[in-house]
DSSP file (Angstrom, degrees, kcal/mol; ACC not computed):
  #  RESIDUE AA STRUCTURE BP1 BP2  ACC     N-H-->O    O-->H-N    N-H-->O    O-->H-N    TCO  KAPPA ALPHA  PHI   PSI    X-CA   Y-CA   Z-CA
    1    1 A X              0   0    0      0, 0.0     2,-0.6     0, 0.0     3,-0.1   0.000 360.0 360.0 360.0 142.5   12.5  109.3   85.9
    2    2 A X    >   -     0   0    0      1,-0.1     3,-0.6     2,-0.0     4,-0.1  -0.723 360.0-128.2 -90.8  67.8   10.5  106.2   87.0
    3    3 A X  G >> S+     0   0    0     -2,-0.6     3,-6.6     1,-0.3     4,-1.4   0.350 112.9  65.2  36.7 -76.1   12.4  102.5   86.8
    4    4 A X  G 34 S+     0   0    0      1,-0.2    -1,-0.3     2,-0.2    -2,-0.0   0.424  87.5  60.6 -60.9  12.8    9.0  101.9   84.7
    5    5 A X  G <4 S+     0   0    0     -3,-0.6    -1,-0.2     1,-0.1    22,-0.2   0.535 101.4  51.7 -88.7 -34.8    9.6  104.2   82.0
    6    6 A X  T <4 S+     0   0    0     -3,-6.6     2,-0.8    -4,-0.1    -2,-0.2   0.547  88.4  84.0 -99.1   2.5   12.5  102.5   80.8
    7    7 A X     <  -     0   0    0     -4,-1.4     0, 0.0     1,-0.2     0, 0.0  -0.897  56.1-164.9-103.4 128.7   11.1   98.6   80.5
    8    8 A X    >   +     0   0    0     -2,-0.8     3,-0.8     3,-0.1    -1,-0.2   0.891  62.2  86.3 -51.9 -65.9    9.3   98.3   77.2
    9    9 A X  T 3  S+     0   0    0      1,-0.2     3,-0.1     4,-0.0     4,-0.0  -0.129  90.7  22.9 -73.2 147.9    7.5   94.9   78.1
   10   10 A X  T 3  S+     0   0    0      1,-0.4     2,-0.3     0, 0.0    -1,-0.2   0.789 105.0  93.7  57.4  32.4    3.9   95.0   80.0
   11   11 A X  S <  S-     0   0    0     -3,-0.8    -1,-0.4     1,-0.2    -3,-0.1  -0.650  88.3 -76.7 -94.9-177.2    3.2   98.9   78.6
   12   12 A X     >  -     0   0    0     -2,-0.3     4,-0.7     1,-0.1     3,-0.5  -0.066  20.1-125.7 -70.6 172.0    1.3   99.0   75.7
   13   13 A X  H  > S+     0   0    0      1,-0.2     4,-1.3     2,-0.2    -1,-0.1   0.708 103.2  53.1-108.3   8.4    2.0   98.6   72.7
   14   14 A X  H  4 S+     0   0    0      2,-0.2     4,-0.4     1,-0.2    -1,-0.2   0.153  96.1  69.5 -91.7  28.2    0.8  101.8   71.3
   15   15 A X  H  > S+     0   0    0     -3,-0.5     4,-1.6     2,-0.1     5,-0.3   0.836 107.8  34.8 -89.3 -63.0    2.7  103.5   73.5
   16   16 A X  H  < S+     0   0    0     -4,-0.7    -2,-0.2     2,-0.2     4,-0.1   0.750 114.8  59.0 -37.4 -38.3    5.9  102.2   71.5
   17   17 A X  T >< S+     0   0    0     -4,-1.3     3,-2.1     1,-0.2     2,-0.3   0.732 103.1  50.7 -70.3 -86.1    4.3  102.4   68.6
   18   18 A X  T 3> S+     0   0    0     -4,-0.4     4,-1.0     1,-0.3    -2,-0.2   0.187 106.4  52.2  45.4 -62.6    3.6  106.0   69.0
   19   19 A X  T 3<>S+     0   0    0     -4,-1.6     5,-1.7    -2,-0.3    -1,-0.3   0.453 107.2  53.2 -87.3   3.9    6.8  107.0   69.7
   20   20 A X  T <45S+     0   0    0     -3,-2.1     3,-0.4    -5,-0.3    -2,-0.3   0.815 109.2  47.9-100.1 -33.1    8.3  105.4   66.8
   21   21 A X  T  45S+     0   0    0      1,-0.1    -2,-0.2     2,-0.1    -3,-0.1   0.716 106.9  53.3 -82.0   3.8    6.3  106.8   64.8
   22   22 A X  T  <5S-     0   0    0     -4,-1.0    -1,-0.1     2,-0.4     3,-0.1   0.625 114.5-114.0 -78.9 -14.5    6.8  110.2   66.3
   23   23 A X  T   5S+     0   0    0     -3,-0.4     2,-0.5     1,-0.3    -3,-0.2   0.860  83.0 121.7  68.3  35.1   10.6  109.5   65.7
   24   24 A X      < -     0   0    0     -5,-1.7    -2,-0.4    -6,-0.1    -1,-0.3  -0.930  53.8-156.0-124.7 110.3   11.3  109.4   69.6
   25   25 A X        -     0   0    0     -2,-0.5     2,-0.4    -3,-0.1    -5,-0.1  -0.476  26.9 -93.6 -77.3 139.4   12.7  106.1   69.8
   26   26 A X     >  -     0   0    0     -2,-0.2     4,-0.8     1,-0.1     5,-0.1  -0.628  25.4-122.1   0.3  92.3   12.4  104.6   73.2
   27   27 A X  H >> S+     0   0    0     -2,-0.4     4,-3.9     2,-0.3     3,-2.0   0.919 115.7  47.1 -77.1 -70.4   15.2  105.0   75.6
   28   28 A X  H >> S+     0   0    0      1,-0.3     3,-1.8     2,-0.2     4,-1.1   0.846 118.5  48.0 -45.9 -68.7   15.8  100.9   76.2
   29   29 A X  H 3> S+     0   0    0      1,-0.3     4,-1.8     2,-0.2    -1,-0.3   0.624 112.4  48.2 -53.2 -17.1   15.5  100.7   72.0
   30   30 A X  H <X S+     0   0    0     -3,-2.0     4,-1.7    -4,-0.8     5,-0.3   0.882 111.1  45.4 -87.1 -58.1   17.9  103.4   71.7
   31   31 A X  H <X S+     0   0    0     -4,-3.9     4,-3.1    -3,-1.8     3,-0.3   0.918 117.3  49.9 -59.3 -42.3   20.3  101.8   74.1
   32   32 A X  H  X S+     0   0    0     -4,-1.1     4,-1.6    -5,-0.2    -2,-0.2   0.737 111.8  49.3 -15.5 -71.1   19.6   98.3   72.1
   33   33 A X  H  X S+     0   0    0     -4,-1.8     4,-1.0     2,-0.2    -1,-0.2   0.605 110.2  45.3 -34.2 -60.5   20.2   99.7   69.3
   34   34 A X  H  X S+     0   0    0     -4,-1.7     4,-3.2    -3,-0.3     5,-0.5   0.790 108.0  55.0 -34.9 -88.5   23.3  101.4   70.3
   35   35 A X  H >X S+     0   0    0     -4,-3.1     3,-2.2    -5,-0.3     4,-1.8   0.905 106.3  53.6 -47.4 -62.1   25.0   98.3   72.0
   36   36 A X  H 3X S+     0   0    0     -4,-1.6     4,-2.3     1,-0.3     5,-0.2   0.843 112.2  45.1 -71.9 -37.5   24.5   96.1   68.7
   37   37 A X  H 3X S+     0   0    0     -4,-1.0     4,-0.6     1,-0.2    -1,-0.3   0.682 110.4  53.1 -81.5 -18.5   26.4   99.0   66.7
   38   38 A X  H <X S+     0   0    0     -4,-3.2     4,-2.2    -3,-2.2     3,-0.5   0.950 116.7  44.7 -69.8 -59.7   29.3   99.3   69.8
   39   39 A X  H  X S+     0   0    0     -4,-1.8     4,-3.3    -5,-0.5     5,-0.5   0.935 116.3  42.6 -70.6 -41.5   29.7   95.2   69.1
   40   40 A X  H  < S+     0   0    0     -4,-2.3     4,-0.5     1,-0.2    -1,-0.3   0.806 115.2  46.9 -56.0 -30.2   29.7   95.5   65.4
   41   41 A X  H  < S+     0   0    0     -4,-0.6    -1,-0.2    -3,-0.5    -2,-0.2   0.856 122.6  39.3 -68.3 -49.0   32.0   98.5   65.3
   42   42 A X  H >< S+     0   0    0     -4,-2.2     3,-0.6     1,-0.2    -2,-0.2   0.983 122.2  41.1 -77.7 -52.5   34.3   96.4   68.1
   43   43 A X  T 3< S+     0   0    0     -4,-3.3     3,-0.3     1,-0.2    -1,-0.2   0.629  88.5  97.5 -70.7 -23.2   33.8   92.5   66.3
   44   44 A X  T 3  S+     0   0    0     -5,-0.5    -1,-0.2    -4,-0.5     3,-0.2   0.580  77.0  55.7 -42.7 -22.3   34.2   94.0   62.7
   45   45 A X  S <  S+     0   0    0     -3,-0.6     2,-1.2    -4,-0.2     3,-0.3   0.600  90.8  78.0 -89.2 -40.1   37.9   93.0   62.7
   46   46 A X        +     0   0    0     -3,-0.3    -1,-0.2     1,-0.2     4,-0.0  -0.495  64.5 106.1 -88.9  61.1   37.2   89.1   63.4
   47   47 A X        +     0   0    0     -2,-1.2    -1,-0.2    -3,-0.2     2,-0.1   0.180  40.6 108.6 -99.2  39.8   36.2   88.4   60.1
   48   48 A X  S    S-     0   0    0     -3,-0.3     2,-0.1     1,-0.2     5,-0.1  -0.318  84.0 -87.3-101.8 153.4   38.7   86.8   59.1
   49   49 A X    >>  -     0   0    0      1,-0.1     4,-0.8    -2,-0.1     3,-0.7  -0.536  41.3-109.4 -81.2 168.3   38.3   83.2   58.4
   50   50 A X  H 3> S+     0   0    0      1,-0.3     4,-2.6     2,-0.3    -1,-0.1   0.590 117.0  58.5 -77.5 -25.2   39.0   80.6   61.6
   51   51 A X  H 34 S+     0   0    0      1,-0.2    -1,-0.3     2,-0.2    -2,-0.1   0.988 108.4  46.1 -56.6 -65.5   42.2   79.3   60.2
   52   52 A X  H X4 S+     0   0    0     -3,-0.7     3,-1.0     1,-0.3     4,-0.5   0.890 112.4  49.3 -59.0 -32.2   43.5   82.8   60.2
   53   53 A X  H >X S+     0   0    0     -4,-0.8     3,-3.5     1,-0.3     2,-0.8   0.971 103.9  56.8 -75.9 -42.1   42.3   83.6   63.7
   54   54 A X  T 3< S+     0   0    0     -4,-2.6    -1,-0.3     1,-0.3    -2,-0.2  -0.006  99.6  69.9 -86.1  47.5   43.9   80.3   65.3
   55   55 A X  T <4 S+     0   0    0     -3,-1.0    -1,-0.3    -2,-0.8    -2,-0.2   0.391  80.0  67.0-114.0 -43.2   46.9   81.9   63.8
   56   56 A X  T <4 S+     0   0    0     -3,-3.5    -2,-0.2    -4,-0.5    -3,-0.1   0.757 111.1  41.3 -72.9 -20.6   47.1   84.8   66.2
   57   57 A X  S  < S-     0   0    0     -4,-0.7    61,-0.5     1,-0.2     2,-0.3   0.828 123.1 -55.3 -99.5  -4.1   47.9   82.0   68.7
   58   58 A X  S    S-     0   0    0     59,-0.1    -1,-0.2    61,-0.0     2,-0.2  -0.934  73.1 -42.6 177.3-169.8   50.0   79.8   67.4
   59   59 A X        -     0   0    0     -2,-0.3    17,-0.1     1,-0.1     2,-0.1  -0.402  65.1 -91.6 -81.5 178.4   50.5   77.5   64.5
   60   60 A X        -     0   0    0     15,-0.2    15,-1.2    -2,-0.2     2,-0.3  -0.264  45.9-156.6-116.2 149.3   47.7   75.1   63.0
   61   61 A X        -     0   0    0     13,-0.2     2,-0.4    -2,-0.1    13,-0.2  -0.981  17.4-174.5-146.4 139.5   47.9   71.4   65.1
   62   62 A X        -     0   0    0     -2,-0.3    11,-3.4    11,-0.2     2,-0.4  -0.970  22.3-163.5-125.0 143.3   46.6   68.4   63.4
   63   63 A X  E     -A   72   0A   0     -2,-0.4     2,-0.3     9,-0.2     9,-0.2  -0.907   7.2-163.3-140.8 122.6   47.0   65.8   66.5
   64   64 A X  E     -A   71   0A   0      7,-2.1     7,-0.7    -2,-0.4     2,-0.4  -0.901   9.3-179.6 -44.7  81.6   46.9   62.0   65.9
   65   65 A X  E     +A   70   0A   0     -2,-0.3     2,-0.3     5,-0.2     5,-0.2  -0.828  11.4 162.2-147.8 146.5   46.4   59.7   68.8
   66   66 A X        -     0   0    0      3,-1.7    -2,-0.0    -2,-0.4    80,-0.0  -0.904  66.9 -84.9-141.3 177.1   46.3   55.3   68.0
   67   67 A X  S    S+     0   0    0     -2,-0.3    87,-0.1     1,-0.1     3,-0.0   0.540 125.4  54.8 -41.4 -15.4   46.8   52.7   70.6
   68   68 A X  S    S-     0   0    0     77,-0.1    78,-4.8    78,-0.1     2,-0.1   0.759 119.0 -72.6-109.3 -51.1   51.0   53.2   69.9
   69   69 A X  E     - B   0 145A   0     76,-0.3    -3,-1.7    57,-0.1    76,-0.3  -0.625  56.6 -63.2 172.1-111.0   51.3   56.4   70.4
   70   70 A X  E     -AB  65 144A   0     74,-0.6    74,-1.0    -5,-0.2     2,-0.4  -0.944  18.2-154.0-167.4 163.2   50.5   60.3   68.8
   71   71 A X  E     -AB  64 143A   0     -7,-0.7    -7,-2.1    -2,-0.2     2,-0.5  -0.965  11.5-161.6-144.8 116.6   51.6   62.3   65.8
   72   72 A X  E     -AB  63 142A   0     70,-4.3    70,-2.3    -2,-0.4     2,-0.5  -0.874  10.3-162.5 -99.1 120.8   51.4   66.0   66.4
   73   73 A X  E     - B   0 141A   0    -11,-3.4     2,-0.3    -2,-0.5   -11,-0.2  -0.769   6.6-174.0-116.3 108.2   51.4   68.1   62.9
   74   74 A X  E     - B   0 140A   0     66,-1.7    66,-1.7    -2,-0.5     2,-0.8  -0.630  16.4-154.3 -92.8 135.2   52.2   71.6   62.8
   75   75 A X  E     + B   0 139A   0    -15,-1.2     2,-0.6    -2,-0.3    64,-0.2  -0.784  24.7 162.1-108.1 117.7   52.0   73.9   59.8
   76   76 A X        -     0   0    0     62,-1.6     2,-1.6    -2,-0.8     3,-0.2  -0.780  22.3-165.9-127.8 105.7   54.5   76.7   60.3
   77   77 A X  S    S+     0   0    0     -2,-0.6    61,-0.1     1,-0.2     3,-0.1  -0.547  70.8  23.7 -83.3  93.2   54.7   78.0   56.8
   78   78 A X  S    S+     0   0    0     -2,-1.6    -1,-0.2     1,-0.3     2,-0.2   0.045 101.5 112.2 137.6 -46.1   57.8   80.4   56.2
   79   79 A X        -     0   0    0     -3,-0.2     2,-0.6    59,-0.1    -1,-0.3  -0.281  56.5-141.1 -82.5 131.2   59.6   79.0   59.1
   80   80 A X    >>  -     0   0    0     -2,-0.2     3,-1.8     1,-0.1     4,-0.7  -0.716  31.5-113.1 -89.8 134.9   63.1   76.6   59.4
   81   81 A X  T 34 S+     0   0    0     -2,-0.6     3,-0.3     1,-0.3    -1,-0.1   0.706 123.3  58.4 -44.6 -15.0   63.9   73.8   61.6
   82   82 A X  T 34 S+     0   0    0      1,-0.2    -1,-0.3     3,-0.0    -3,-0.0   0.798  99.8  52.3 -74.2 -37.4   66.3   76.3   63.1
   83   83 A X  T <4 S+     0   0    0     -3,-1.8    15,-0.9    14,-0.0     2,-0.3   0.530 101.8  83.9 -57.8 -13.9   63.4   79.1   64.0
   84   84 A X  B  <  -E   97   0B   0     -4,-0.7     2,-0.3    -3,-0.3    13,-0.2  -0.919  57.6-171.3-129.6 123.7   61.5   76.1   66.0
   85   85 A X        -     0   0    0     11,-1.0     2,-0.4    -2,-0.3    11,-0.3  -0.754  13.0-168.4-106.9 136.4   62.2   74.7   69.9
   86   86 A X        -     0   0    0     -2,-0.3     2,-0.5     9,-0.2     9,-0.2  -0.804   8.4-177.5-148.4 118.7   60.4   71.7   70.6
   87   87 A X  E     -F   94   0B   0      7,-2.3     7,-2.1    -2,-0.4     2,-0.7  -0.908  23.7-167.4-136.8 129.2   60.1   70.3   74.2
   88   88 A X  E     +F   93   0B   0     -2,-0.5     2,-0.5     5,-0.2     5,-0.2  -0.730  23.4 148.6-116.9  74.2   59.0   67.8   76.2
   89   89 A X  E >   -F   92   0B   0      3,-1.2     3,-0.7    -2,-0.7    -2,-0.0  -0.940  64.6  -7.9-143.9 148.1   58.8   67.9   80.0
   90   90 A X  T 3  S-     0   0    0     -2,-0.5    -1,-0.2     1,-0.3    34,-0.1   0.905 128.1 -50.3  36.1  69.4   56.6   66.4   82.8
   91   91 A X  T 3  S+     0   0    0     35,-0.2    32,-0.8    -3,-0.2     2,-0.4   0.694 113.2 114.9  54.9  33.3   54.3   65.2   80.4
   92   92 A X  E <   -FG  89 122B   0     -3,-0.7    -3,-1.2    30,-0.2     2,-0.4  -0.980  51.7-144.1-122.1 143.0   53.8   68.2   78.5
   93   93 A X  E     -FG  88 121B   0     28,-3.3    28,-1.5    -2,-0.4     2,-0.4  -0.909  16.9-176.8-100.4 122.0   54.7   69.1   74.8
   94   94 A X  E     +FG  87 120B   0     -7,-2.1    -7,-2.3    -2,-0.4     2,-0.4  -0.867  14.9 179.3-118.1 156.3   55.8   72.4   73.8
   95   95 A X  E     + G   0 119B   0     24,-2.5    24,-0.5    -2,-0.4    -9,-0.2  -0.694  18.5 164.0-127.0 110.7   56.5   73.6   70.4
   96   96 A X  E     + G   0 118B   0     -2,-0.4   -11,-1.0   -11,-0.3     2,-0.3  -0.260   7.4 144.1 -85.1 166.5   57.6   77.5   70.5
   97   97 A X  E     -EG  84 117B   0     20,-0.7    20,-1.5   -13,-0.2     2,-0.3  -0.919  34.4-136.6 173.0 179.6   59.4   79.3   67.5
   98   98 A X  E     - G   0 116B   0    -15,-0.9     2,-0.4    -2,-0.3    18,-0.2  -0.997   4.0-142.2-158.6 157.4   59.0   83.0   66.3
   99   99 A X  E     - G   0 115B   0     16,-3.9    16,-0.6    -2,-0.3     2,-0.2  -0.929  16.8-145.4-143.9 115.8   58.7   84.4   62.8
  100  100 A X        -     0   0    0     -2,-0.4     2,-0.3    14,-0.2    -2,-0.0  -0.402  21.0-133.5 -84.8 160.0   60.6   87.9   62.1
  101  101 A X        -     0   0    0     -2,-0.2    13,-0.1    13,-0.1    -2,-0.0  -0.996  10.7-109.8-101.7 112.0   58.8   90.0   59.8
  102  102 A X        -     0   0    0     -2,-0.3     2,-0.6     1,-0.1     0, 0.0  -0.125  28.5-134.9   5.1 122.7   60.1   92.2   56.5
  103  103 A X        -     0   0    0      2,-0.0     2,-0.1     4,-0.0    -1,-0.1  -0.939  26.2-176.0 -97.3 114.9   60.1   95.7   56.8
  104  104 A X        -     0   0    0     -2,-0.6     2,-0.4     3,-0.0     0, 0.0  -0.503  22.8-140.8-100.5 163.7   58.8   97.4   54.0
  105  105 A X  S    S+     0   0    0     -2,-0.1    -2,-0.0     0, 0.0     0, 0.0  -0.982  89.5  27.7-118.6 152.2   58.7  100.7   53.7
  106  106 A X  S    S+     0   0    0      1,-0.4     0, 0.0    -2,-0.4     0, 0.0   0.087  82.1 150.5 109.5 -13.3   55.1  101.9   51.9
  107  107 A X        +     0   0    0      1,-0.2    -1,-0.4     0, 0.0     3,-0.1  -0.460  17.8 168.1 -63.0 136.0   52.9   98.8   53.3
  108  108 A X        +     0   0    0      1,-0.3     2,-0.4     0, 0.0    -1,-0.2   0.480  65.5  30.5-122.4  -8.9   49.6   99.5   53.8
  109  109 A X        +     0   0    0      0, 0.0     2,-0.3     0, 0.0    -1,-0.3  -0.966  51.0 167.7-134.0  96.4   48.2   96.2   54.2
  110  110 A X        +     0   0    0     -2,-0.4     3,-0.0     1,-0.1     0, 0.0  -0.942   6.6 172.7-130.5 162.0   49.8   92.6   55.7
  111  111 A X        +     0   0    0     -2,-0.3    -1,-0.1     2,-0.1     0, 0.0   0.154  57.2 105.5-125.8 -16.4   47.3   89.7   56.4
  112  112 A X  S    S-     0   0    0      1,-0.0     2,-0.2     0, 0.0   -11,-0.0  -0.244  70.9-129.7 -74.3 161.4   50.7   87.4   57.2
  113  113 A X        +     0   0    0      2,-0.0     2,-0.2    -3,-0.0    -2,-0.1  -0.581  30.9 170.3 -88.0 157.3   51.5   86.5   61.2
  114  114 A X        +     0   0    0     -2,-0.2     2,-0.3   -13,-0.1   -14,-0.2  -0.799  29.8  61.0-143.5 164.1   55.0   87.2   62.8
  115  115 A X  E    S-G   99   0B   0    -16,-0.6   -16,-3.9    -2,-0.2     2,-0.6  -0.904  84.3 -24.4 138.7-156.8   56.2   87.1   66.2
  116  116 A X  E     -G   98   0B   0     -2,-0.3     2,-0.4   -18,-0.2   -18,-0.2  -0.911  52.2-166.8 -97.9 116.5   56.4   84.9   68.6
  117  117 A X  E     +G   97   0B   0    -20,-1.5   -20,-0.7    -2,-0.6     2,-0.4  -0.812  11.6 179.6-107.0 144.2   54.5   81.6   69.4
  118  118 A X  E     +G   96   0B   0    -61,-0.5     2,-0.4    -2,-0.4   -22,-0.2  -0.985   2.7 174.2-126.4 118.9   53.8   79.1   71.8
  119  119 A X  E     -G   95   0B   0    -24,-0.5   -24,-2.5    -2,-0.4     2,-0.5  -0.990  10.2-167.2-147.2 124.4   51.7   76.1   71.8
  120  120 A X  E     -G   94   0B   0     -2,-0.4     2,-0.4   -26,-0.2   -26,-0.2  -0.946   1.6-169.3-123.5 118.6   51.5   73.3   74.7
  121  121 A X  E     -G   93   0B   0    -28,-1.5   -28,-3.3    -2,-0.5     2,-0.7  -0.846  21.2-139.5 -79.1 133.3   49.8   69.7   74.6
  122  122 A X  E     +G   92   0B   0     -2,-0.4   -30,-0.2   -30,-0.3     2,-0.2  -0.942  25.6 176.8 -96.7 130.5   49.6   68.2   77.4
  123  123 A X    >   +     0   0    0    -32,-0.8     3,-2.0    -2,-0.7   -32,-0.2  -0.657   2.8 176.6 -95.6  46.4   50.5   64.3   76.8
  124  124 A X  T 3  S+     0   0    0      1,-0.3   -33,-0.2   -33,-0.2    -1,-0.1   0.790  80.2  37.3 -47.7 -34.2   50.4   62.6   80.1
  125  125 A X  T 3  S+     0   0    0    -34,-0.1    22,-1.9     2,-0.1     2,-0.5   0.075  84.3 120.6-113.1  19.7   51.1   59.2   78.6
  126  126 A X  B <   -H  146   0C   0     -3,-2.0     2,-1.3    20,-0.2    20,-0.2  -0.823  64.0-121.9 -97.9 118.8   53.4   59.9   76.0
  127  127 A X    >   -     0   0    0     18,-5.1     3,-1.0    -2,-0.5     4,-0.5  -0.557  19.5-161.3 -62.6  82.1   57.1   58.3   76.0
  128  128 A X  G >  S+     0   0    0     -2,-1.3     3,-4.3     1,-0.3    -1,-0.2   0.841  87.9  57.0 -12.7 -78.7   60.0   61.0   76.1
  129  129 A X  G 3  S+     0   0    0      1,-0.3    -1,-0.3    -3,-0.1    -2,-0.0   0.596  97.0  52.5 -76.3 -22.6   62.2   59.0   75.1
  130  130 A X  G <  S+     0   0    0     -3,-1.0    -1,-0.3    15,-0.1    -2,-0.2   0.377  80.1 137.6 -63.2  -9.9   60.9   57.6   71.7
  131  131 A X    <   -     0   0    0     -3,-4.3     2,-0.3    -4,-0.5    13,-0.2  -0.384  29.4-178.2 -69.9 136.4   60.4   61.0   70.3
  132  132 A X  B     -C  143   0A   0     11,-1.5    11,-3.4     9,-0.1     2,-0.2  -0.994   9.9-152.2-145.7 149.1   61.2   61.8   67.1
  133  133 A X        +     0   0    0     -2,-0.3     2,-0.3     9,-0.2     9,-0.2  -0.557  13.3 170.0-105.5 127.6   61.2   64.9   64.9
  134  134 A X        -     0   0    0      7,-0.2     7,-6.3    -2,-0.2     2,-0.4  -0.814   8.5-170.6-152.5 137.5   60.9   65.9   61.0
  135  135 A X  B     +D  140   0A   0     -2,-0.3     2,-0.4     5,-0.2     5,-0.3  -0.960  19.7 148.8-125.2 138.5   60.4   68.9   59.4
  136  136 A X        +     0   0    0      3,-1.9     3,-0.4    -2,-0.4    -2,-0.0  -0.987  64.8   4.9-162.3 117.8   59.7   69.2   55.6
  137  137 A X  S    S-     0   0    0     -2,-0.4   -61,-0.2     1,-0.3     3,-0.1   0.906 127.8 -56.5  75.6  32.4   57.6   71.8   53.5
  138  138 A X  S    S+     0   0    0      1,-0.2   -62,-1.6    -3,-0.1     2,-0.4   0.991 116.1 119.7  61.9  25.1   56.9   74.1   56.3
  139  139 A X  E     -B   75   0A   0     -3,-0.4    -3,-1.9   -64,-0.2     2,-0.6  -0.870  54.2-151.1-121.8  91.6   55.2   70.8   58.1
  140  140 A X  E     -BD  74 135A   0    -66,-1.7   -66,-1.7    -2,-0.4     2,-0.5  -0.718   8.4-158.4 -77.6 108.9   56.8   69.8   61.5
  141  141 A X  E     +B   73   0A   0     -7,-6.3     2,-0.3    -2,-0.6    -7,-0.2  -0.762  16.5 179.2 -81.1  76.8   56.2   65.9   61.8
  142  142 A X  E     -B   72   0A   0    -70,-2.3   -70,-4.3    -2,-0.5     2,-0.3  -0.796   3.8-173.8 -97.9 131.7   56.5   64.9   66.1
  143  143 A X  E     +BC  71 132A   0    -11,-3.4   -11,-1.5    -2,-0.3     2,-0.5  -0.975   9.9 174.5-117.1 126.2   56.0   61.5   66.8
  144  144 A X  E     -B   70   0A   0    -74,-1.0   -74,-0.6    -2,-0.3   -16,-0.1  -0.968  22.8-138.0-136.9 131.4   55.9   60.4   70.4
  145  145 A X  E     -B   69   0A   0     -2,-0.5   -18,-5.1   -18,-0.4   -76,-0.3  -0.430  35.2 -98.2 -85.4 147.6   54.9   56.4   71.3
  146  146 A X  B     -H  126   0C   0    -78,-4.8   -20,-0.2   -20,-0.2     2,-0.2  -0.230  43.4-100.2 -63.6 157.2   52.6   55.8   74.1
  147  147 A X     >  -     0   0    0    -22,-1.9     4,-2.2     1,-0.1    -1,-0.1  -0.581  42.4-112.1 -72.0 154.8   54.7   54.8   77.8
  148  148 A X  H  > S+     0   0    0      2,-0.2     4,-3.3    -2,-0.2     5,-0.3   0.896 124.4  62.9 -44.8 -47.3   54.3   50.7   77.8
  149  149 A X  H  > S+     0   0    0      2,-0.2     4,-2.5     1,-0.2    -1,-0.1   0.845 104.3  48.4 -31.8 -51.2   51.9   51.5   81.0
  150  150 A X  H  4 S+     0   0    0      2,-0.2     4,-0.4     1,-0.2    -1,-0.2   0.955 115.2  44.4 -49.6 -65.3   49.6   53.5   78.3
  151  151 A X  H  < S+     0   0    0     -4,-2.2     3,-0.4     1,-0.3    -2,-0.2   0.791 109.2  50.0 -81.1 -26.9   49.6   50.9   76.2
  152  152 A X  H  < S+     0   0    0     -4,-3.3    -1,-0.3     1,-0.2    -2,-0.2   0.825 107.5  61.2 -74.5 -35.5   49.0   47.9   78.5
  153  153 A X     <  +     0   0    0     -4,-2.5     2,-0.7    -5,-0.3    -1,-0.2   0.467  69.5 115.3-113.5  48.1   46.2   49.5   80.0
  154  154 A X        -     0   0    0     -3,-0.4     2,-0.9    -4,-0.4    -1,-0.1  -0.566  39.3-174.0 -62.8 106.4   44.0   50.0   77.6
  155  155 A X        -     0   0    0     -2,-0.7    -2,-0.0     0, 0.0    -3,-0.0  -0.887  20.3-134.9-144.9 129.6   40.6   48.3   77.5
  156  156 A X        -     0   0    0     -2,-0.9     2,-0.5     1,-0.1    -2,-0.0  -0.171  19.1-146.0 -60.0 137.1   38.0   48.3   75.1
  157  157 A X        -     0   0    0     -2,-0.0     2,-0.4     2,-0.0    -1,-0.1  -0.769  16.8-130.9 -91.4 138.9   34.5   48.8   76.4
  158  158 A X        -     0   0    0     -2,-0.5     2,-0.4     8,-0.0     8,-0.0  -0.901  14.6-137.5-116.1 150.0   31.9   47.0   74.7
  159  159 A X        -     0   0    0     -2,-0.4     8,-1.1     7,-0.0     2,-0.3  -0.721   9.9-140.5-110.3 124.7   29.2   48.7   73.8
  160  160 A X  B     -I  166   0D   0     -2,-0.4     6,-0.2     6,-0.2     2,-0.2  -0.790  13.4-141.4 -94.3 130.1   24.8   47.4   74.1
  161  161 A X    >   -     0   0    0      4,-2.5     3,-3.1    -2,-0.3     4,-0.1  -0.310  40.7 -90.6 -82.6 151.9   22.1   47.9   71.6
  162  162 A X  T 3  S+     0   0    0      1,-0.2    -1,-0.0    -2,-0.2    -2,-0.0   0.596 130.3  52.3 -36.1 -23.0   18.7   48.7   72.4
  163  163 A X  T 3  S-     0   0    0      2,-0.2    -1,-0.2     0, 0.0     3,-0.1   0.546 118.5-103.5-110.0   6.2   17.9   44.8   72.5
  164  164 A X  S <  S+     0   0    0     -3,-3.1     2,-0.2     1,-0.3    -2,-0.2   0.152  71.7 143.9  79.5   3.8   21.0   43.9   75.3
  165  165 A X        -     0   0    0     -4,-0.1    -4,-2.5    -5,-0.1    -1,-0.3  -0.596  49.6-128.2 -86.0 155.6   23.2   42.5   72.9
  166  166 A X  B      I  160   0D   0     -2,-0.2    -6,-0.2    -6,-0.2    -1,-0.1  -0.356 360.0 360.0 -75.9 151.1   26.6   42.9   73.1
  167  167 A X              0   0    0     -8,-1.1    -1,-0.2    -2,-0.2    -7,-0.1   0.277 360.0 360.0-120.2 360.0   28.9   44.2   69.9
């Protein structure tokens, strides 16, 4: 078979038509064809909405950031301050924890997570020692103050309009 049998574009186009209507599809359309039904078949399972997907990796992060310092919020719903490690090293935050699962017998169905998770900020500028912890309502509060360094060098940029003045 001849490379030029199988490109569609620059033949005719009653050659294509022709064999569509003859109901011999086109090798390349066939293959086309084919591939989108492989991805749909394969992608069919991620439909779940995006909350639920960033679920398979971890917990949900709301992250905070002022001049002062940073508020990390994790929703771990289900979970006790005792299930949850939270640690802090070389300018990193991690918050790990795992969520055992109920053994049923006769489930056909679970949409809920368990297992184990792990989820790391990195925080270059963030004070160790200031950190402080709450968890309430299935919401893990970390609050961590900027280093003094952080916070002293901070400088505002100012910004020019279209006519060179400053704001």
């Amino acid at each position: 078979m001849n490379v030029r049998d199988l490109v569609p574009w620059g033949r005719n186009d009653r050659d294509l038509a022709a064999s569509a209507g003859t109901g011999a599809a086109h090798p390349v359309l066939t293959l086309h064809r084919e591939m989108n039904r492989m991805f749909d078949d394969v992608l069919r399972g991620f439909d779940t909405p995006f909350g639920a997907m960033s679920r398979m990796s971890g917990p949900s992060l709301d992250i905070d950031e002022t001049d002062t310092g940073y508020r990390v919020t994790a929703e771990l719903p289900g979970l006790g301050k005792d299930d949850v490690e939270i640690v802090f090293q070389d300018g990193v935050l991690s918050i790990r924890g795992e969520k055992h699962g109920e053994k049923k017998e006769g489930r056909a169905f679970s949409e809920r997570w368990f297992g184990r998770f792990e989820r790391r900020l990195s925080l270059p500028d963030a004070d160790e020692a200031g950190a402080k912890a709450d968890f309430r309502d299935g919401l893990l509060t970390i609050s961590l103050p900027k280093t003094q360094r952080a916070r002293e060098n901070v400088r505002r940029i100012p910004i020019n309009d279209a006519s060179g003045t400053t704001h």
